[in-house]
N, C-alpha and C positions, 0 to 999 in steps of 0.2 A: 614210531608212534602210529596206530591206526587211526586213520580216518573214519569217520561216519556219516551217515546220511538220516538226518532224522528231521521232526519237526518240534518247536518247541517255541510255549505260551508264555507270554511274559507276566507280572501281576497287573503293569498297566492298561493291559491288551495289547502289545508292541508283538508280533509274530516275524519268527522266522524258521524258514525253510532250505536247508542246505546240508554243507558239509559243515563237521566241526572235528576240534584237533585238541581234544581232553573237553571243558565245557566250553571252550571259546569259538566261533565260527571261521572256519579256516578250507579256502579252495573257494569255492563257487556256489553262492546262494541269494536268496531274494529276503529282503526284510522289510515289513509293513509298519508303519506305527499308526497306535490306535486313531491318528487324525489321518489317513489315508495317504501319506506321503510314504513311497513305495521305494527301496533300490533294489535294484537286480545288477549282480557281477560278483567280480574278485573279490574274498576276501581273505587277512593274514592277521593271525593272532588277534581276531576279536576285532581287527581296525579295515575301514575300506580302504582296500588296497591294489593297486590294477585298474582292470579295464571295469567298466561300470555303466550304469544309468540311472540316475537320481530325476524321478517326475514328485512336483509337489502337486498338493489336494489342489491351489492356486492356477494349476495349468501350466505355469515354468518347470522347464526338465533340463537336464545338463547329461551328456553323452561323453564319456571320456575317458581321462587319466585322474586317477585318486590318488593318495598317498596318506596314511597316517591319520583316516579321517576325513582329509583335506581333498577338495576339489584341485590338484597338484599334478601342472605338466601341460596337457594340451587335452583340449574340448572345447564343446562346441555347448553354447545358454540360448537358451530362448524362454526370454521374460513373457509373463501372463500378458504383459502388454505389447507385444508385439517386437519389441527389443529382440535382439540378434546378436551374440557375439561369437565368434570365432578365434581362438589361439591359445594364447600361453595362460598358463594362471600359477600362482603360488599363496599354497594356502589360504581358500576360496577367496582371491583376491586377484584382477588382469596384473598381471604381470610378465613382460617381455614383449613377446610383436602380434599385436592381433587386430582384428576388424570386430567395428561394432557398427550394426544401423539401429540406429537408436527408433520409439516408437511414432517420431514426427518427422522419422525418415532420413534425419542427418546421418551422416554416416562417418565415421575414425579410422581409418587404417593405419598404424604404427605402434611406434614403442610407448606399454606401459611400465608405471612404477608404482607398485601399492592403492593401484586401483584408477590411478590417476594419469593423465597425459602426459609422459614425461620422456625428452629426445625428441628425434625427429617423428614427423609422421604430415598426413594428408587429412585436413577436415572439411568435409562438404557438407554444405547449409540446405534444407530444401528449398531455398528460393535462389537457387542456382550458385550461390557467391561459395568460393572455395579458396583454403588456406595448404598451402604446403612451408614447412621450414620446422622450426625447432619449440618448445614445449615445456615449461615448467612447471612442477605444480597443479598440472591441468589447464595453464594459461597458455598464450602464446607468448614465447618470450627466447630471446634471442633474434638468430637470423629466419627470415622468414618473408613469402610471398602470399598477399592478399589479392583476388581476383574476384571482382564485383561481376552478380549478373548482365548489369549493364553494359560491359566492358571496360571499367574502368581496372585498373591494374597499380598496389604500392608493393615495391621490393625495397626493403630494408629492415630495420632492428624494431623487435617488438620486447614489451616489457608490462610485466601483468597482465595483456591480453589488450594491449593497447600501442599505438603508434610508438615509441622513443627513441631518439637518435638520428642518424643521418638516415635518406633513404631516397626514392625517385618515385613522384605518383604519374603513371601514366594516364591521360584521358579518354576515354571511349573516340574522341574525335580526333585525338593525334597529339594534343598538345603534352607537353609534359613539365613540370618540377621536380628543381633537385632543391633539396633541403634537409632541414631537419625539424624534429615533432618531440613534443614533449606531451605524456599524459595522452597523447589521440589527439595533440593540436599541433597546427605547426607552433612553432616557438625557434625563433632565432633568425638566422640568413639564409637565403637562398636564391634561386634563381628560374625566372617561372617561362617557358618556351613555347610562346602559341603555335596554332597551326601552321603549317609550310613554313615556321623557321626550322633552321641547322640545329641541333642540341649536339652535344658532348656523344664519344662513342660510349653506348650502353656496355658494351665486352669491356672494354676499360675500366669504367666505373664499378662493373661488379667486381672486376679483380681485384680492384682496390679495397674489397671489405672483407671481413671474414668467412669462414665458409662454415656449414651445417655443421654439426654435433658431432655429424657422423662421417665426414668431409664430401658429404658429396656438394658440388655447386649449382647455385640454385641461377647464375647466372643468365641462363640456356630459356631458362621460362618466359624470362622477360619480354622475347622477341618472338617465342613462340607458344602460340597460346590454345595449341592441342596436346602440349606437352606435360605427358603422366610420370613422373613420378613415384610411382604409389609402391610402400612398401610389402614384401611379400610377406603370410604366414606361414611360418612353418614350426613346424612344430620341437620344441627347445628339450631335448634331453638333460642339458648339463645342468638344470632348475630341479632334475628330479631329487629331491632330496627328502631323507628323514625322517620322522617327525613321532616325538612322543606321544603319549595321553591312550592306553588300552582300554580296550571296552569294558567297562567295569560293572556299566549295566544299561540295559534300552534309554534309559530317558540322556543318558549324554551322548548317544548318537543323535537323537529327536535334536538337543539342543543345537548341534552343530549341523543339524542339516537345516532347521526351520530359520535360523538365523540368517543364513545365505539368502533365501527366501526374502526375508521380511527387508533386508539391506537393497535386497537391488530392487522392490519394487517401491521405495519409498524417497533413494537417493539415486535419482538421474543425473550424471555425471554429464549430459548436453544441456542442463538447466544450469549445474551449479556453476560451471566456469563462464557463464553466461550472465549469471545473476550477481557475482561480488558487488559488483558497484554499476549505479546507474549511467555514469561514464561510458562502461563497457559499448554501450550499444556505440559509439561512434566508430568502434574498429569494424564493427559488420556493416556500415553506412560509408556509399563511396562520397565522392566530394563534387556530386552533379552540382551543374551550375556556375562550375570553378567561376573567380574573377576574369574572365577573357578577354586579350586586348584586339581592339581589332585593326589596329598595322600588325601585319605580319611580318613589316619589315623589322619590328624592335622585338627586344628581348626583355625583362624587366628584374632589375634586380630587387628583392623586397624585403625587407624585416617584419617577423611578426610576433608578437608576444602574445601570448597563450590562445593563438587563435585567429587576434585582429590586426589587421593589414595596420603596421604604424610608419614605416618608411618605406617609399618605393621610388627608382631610380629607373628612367628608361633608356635601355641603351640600343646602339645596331648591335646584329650577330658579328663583323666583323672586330668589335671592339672588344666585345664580352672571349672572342679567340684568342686576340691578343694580349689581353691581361693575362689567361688562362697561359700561354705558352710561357709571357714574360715571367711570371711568378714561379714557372718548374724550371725556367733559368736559372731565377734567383735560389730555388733551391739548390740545384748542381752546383752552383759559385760557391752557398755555404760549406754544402756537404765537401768541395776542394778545401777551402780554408778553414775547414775546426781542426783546431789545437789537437786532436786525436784521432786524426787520419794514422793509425800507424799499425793499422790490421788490411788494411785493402777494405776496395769499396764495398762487399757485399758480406763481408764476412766480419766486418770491425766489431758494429754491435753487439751482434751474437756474442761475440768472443770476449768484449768489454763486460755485458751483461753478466755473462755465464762466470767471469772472476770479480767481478763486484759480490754476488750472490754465496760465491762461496769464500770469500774473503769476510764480508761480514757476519754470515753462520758461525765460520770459523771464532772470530772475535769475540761474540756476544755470550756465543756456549762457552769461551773461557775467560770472562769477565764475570758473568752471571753466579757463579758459586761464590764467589770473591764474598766475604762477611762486607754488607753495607756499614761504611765508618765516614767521617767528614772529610773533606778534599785538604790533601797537605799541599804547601807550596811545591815541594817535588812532583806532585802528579802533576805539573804546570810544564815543568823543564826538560831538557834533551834528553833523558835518560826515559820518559815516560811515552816509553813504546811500546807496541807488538809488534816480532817480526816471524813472518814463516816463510817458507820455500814451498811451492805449490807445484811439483813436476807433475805431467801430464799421467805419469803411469800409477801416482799416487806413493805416501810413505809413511812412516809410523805413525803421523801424526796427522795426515791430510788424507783426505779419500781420491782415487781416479779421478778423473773427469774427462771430456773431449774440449777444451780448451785447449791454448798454449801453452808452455811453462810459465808461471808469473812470480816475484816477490812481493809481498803484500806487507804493507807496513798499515800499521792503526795508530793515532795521533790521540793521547789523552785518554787511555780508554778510559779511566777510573772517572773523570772530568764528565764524558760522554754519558757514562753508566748513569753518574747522578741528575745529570740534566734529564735525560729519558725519567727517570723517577720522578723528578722532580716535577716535568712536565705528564706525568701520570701515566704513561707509556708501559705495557706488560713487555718483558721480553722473549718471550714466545710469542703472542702476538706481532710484536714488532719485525721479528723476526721471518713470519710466517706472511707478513706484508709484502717486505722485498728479497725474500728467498723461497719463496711458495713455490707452487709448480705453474702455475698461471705468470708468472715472472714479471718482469719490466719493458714497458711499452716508450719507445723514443720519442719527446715531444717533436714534431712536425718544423721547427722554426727554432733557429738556433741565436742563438741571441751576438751583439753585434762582435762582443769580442770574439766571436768564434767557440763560446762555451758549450757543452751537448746538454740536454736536459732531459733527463729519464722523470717516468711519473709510477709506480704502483701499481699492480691492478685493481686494488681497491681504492686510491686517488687519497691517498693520506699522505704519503710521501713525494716529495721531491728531490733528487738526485743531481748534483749540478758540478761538471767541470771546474776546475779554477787551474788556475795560471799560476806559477811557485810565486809569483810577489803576492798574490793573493792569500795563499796558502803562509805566507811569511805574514802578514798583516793579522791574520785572522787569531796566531798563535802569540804575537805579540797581543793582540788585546783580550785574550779567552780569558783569563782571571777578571778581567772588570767586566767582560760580560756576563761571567760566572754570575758576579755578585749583584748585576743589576739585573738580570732577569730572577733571583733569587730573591730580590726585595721586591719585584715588581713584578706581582702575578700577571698584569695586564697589559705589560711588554705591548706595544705593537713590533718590534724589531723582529726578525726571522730569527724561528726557533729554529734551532742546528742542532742535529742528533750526533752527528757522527763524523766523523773526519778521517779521510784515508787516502794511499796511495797504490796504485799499483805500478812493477818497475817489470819489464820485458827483458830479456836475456841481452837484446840488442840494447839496451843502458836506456830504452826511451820511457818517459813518467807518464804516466796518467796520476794527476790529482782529483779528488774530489769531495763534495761534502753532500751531506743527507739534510733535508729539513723539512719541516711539516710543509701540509700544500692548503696554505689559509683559502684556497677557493675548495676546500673539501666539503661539499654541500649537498645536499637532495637537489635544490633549488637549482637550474639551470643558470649558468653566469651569460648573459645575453651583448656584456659588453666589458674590455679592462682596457682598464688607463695605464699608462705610466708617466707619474707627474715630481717632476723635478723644479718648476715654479719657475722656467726660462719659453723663450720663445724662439730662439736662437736653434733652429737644425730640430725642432718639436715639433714636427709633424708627419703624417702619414700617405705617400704616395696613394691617392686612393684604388692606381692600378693593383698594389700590394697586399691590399685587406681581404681576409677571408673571417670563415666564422672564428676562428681562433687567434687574427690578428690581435698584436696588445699595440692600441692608440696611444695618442701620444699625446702633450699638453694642450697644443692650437687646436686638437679633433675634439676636446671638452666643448659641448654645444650646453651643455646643463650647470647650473647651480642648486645646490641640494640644502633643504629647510629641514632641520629637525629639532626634534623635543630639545629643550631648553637645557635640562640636565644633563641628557648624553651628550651634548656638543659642549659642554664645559669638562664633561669627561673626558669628552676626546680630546680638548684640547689642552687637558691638562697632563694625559700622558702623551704627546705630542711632542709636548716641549719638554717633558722631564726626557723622553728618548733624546731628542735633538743634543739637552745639554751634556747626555753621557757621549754619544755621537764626538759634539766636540770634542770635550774632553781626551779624548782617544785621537784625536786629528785629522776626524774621516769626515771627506766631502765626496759629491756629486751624487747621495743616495734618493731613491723616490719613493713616493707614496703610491703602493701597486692597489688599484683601486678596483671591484668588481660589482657590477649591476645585474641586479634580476628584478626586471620587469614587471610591474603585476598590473594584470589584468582590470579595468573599474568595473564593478557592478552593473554602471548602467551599458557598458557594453559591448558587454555577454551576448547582447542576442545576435551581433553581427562578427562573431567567433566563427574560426572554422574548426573542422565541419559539422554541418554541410553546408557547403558555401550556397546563398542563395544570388550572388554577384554575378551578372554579367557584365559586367562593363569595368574596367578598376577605377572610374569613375564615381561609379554606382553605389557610393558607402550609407550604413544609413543617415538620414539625415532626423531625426527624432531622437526624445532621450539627449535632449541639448548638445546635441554633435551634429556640428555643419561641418560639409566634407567637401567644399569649395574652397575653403580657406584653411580647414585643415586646424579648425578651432573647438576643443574640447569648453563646451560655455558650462559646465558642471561640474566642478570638481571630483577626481576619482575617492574610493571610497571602497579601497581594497585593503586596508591593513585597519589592524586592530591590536592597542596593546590591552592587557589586561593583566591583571594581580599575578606573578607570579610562584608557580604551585609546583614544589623538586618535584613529586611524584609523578607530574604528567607530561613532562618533557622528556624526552633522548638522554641515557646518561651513559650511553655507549661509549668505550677509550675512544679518545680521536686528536688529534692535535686542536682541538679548540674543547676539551674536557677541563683545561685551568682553566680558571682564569673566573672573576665575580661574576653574577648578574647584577645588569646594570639599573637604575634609577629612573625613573620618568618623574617631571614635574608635571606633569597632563596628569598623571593617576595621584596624583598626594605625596610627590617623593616615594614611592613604594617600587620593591626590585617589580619589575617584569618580564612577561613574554609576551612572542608575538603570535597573534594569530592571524594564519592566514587560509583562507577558504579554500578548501578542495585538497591542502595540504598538511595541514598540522598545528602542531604547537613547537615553538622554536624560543629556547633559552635567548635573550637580548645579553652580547657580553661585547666588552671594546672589542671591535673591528670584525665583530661573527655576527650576522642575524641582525644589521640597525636599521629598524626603519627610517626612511627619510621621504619627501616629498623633492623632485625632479623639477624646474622647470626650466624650460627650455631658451634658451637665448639666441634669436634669428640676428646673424651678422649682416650687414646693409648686402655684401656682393654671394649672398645668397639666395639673394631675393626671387632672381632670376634662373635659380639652378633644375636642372631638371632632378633635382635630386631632392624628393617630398618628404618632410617629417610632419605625418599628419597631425598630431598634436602639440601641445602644450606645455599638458602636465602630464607627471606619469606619480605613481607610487613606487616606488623602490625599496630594495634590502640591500642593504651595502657590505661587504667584505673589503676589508682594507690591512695592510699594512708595511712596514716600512722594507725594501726591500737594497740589495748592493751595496751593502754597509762596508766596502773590503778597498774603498778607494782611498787611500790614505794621501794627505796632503802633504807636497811635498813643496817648499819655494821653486826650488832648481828646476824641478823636472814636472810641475802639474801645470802651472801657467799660463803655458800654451794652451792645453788641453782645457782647463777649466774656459778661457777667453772664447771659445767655439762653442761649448756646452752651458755655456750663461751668457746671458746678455748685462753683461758689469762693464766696466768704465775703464779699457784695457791701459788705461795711464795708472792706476791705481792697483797696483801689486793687495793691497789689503781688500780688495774686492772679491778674492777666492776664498780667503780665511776662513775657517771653520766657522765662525763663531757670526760673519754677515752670512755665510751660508746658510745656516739655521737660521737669521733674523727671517733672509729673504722668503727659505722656506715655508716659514709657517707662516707671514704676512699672505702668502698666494695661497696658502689653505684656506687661511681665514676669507678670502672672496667666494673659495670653490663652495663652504659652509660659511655662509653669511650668519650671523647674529638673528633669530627670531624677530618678528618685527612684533 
C-alpha cells in the first residue's frame, strides 16, 4: 500500500496533516479539532497509536504511549490545574505503578487500578503527615503505616480509610499503645505505655501481623522514621494491549480526547478518598493530647468502646511481662495437648487446613448435583457415607495437592446438604468460604478439651475438632436434631453444616465438624461469656485474658434489661431448646454470649480521637458524667428500634439469614430493626442484633480494686446462643465430672440429670435477663 502525505479539512473544521494509508491516517501526523485541542505523533489505521502528544485548548497535555485511541502504556499528565502524573495508564485511566502530585501538593506514589488507589503505595499530605501500606478502592485499607507531622506514628490494619483492627499508636514523646480501633476509634483492649516505661518488642509485634499486598514489610518503619519506602515508576509493557473502535470520522476522536479532559479536571481523586465520610478526617488527625499517666512506673491496661476510656486497670511493667510470657506458656501447653498434634509443630495446620479444604470441595461438588428429595431414615445410618483416597500425586477422581496422603470420610452428606438449604446456605458460596484461596485462619485459644478451632476468612464459619465420643453423640442424635431445627427456625442450638473425618496412613483420625460463627457481625464483639449457671471452677484467671479471651460465669459484672417481647422470645425458645437438649440426655452445654458496646450520645465528645486528656483522670465531667466515681447520672441513648422495613436491611447469605424478625412491645407489637448511629440498620432476630440495656453490678471486694469500670450503664447488642451440646449424660461415667463443673448437692446423684440441668439453667438465665420492671 502507498503511503501519503497530504492535508485534509474536515466538515466540522477538525484538520489533519500527515500521512494516510488509503483515507485513514496512518504513520506520523498532527490533528487539530475545531476547539483547538491539538495531537501530534503516531498514527495506525485511523486510531492514535504509539508515541504521541495530546495538549488541550484547557492547558492539560499528556506525552506518551497511545493505543487504539486510548491514552495506553506509559505517560506523563499534567492537569490545567497543576496536577502531575507520571506512569502506567490503561485506556485513559492510571493504571499500574505511578506518581501523582496532586494540585494542593499531595502527592501518590504506587499501584493504580481503574483510576483509583489500589495495592500498595506511599501518600504524602501537604501538612507534612504521610501514609505508606496497602490501598483499596482508593482508601486505605489493609496493612498500613500512618505518620503524623507531629511525630506521632500508628502501624497497623486500616479499613475504608480509617483505623480498624489491632495496631500500635506511637507518641511524638515516646509513649506508646497496643490495641485495637474500630471505625478511627479505639474500640476494645489494650494496653497503653507511658513514657520511660519498657513496652513489648516492636520487631515482634510487627511479625506477628500480616505483611503488605505485595510482601514487603512494613515493620522496619516503625523505629525508623527516615525510612522511604516509595514505589518506583516504570514504565509497564505487558498493559500494552489492543483495543477496537476505528476512526470513522473527526468528531469520535474530539469525543475521546475531550472527555479525558473534562474527567480529570472535575474528579480529584485526593478529594474523593478524603471526602466519603465525615469520619474520614480522624485517620489524618493524630491523637495529641493522648490520656497520659504520669507514674512512669505503671503501665495501664484499658477498654474502650467506640472511642471512650470505660475500663482502665493500673499495673507495673513487671507484671504486664509476666502475664505476657505466662499466657505464650499457656499457649505452648495447649498447642502440646490438642487432640491433633499428629503433623508436627509447624507444619500440622497447613497440612490439616490444606485436607479439610479439599475434602470438603471434594464432597459438596458431589452432593450438589444430587436431585434435592426429603431425608430418608437411611441417609441417618452406617451406610450413609462418602469415602475417597486423596494421594498426594493425585487420581482419577482427586486433583494433586502438596499435603500428605489423607482418607477422607463425609458423615450424612444428603442430612448435611439439607440442613445448608435449609439453613439458606448457597453451595458455591459455601464452598468458596472454606475452600477459597484466602483459606482458614487457626483460632488463637484452643478450648479446654484440647479441640483446634478454625474460623473462615470471611468469619461465617466455624470449624471445630471433636473427640470420637463426640462424634458418636452427635450421630446418635442428628435425626432429632434434624427435626427440631427443622420446625424451629429460631433454634438458638449451633447450626452444624457438615461433619467429617480425616484418617492419615499411620491409622491416626482427625474428627471434625463445620458450624455457622453466630458472632458473624459488622459490629465489633467487645466481650463473650461462657455461661453454664455454676460457680464451681467459673472463672477467669485475670492473668489469662486477652482481647479474644471467652469469660466465664463469676466474670459476668452485667445484668441485661430488654424489651418486654424479645425476652419472652428468648425465653420461650430457651426452653423449648433446653427440653429437646434433654430429651437427647445432653448436659453441661452453655449460653456463648457476645457484647458490642455502644457508644451514648452524650459522650461522644470525650471519644478518641483526638484525645484532649492529659491525665486518665481527666474524663469529662459535664453531660451528666462524673468521672470520680465513675457514675454515668444520664442514661445512654445509643439504640433505636424502629418499624421494621425487608427492603432496607442486609439480606446477604449468612448463617444468621433464617430465622423471623423479631417483635418489640415498646413499638406496638410490631417486627423490628435496630438502628444504630454511625452504622446501619440491623434485622432484630433471636440471638443476632438484640438490643439490650447493661447495667452493671459492683461486687463488695471490688470496691477497692485497682481495676475501674467507669460506668454504669452501657447499651448493648447481644449475640447469643447455645453452644457444646455433645456432652451426653451418662450415670457411671459423668458424675464425677458434672460434681466439679456444677455446684449441686454431691449426695444427690439426680443433681446432674438432664432435666434439673435445664431447670437450673434457665433459672440463672432468667437473673442474667431479669423481668422488665
Amino acid at each position: 500500500m502507498e503511503y501519503t502525505v497530504s492535508e485534509k479539512a474536515f466538515s466540522n473544521r477538525d484538520v489533519y496533516i500527515g500521512n494516510f494509508k488509503g483515507i485513514l491516517p496512518h504513520g506520523n501526523g498532527n490533528y487539530t479539532w475545531s476547539d483547538g485541542t491539538a495531537y501530534e505523533g503516531d498514527w495506525e489505521e485511523g486510531k492514535m497509536t504509539g508515541k504521541g502528544k495530546l495538549i488541550w485548548t484547557s492547558g492539560a497535555q499528556y506525552s506518551g504511549d497511545f493505543s487504539g485511541g486510548y491514552l495506553h502504556g506509559y505517560g506523563i499528565f499534567t492537569g490545567c490545574d497543576g496536577s502531575f502524573y507520571q506512569g502506567s495508564w490503561r485506556m485513559n485511566i492510571q493504571h499500574g505503578m505511578g506518581k501523582k502530585q496532586y494540585c494542593n501538593s499531595d502527592i501518590y506514589e504506587g499501584s493504580w487500578k481503574e483510576g483509583v488507589h489500589e495495592g500498595s503505595g506511599r501518600y504524602s499530605w501537604n501538612s507534612g503527615n504521610a501514609y505508606i501500606g496497602s490501598w483499596k478502592g482508593g482508601k486505605m485499607c489493609g496493612r498500613g503505616i500512618m505518620k503524623w507531622a507531629n511525630g506521632d506514628l500508628f502501624n497497623g490494619f486500616w479499613l475504608n480509610g480509617l483505623r480498624d483492627g489491632s495496631g500500635v499508636y506511637r507518641f511524638a514523646d515516646g509513649g506508646y499503645y497496643f490495641g485495637t480501633w474500630s471505625r478511627g476509634l479505639k474500640d476494645g483492649k489494650g494496653t497503653f505505655y507511658p513514657v520511660g516505661t519498657k513496652h513489648p518488642s516492636l520487631k515482634k509485634w510487627c511479625s506477628s501481623l500480616d505483611y503488605c499486598n505485595d510482601g514487603t514489610s512494613l515493620s522496619g518503619l516503625l523505629n525508623s522514621e527516615e525510612s522511604r519506602a516509595q514505589p518506583s515508576v516504570k514504565r509497564s509493557f505487558s498493559e500494552k494491549l489492543s483495543f477496537s473502535g476505528l476512526l470513522r470520522n473527526s468528531s469520535r476522536i474530539s469525543h475521546k480526547a475531550m472527555s479525558l479532559d473534562k474527567n480529570w479536571t472535575h474528579c480529584d481523586p485526593s478529594r474523593e478518598f478524603i471526602r466519603y465520610d465525615s469520619l474520614c478526617t480522624l485517620s489524618h488527625a493524630s491523637e495529641e493530647g493522648q490520656p497520659e499517666a504520669q507514674d512512669n512506673s505503671s503501665v495501664y491496661e484499658r477498654e474502650y468502646m467506640q472511642g471512650v476510656l470505660i475500663k482502665e486497670r493500673a499495673s507495673n511493667h513487671t507484671e504486664i511481662s509476666r502475664k505476657s510470657k505466662q499466657r505464650n506458656k499457656i499457649a505452648v501447653m495447649q498447642e502440646k495437648r490438642s487432640c491433633i498434634d499428629i503433623f508436627g509443630a509447624h507444619s500440622r495446620s497447613y497440612y490439616l487446613m490444606l485436607n479439610l479444604q479439599l475434602g470438603i470441595r471434594y464432597t459438596v461438588g458431589k452432593i450438589t448435583p444430587v436431585p434435592v428429595r426429603e431425608v430418608r431414615s437411611s441417609d441417618f445410618g452406617d451406610r450413609a457415607r462418602i469415602r475417597m483416597y486423596f494421594p498426594r500425586k493425585g487420581s482419577q477422581f482427586t486433583p494433586p495437592h502438596y499435603s500428605v496422603d489423607f482418607y477422607w470420610k463425609d458423615y450424612c452428606p444428603m442430612v448435611f446438604r439439607n440442613l445448608r438449604e435449609m439453613f439458606k446456605l448457597d453451595a458455591a458460596e459455601y464452598m468458596m468460604s472454606i475452600c477459597g484461596d484466602d483459606g482458614l485462619r487457626e483460632l488463637s485459644s484452643p478450648g479446654k478439651s484440647g479441640s483446634i478451632f478454625y474460623l473462615s476468612h470471611d468469619d461465617r464459619f466455624v470449624i471445630k475438632t471433636l473427640r470420637k465420643t463426640e462424634l458418636k453423640v452427635l450421630l446418635k442424635m442428628l435425626p432429632s436434631y434434624y427435626c427440631h431445627v427443622g420446625e424451629h427456625e429460631n433454634t438458638l442450638i449451633t447450626k452444624i453444616f457438615g461433619l467429617h473425618r480425616i484418617t492419615l496412613k499411620g491409622g491416626k483420625k482427625v474428627r471434625f465438624m463445620v458450624m455457622g460463627n453466630m458472632f458473624c457481625t459488622e459490629l465489633r464483639i467487645h466481650r463473650r461469656y461462657d455461661l453454664k449457671g455454676s460457680s464451681i471452677g467459673r472463672s477467669t484467671n485475670k492473668d489469662k485474658v486477652d482481647e479474644n479471651t471467652t469469660l466465664k460465669d463469676l466474670d459476668l459484672k452485667f445484668e441485661f434489661h430488654m424489651d418486654k417481647l424479645l425476652r419472652e422470645s428468648l425465653f420461650k425458645q430457651i426452653s423449648l431448646d433446653c427440653m429437646f437438649l434433654q430429651s437427647q440426655q445432653i448436659i453441661d452445654y452453655s449460653l456463648l454470649l457476645g457484647l458490642h458496646f455502644i457508644v451514648p450520645e452524650n459522650l461522644k465528645a470525650i471519644s478518641q480521637p483526638p484525645g484532649t486528656m492529659h491525665n486518665h483522670e481527666n474524663l469529662a465531667t459535664g453531660d451528666g458524667v462524673t468521672s470520680s466515681q465513675g457514675e454515668l447520672l444520664i442514661p445512654p441513648k445509643g439504640l433505636l428500634l424502629v418499624t421494621h422495613e425487608p427492603g432496607s436491611v442486609s439480606t446477604a447469605p449468612g448463617p444468621h439469614i433464617r430465622g423471623s424478625t423479631l417483635k418489640a412491645y415498646s413499638l406496638g407489637d410490631k417486627e423490628v430493626d435496630l438502628l444504630l448511629p454511625g452504622t446501619g440498620r440491623l434485622r432484630v432476630q433471636l440471638g443476632v442484633n438484640m438490643p439490650a440495656h447493661a447495667n452493671l453490678k459492683l461486687l463488695q471486694d471490688e470496691v477497692d480494686s485497682t481495676e475501674v469500670e467507669l460506668f454504669e450503664f452501657y447499651d448493648v447488642v447481644l449475640y447469643m446462643g447455645i453452644i457444646d451440646i455433645l456432652q451426653e449424660y451418662n450415670v457411671k461415667k459423668k458424675v464425677e465430672h458434672a460434681y466439679k463443673s456444677l455446684q449441686f448437692d454431691p449426695q444427690s446423684i439426680s443433681a446432674v440429670e438432664p432435666k434439673l440441668y435445664a431447670k437450673r439453667f434457665i433459672n440463672f438465665l432468667e437473673k442474667v435477663f431479669p423481668d422488665p420492671p
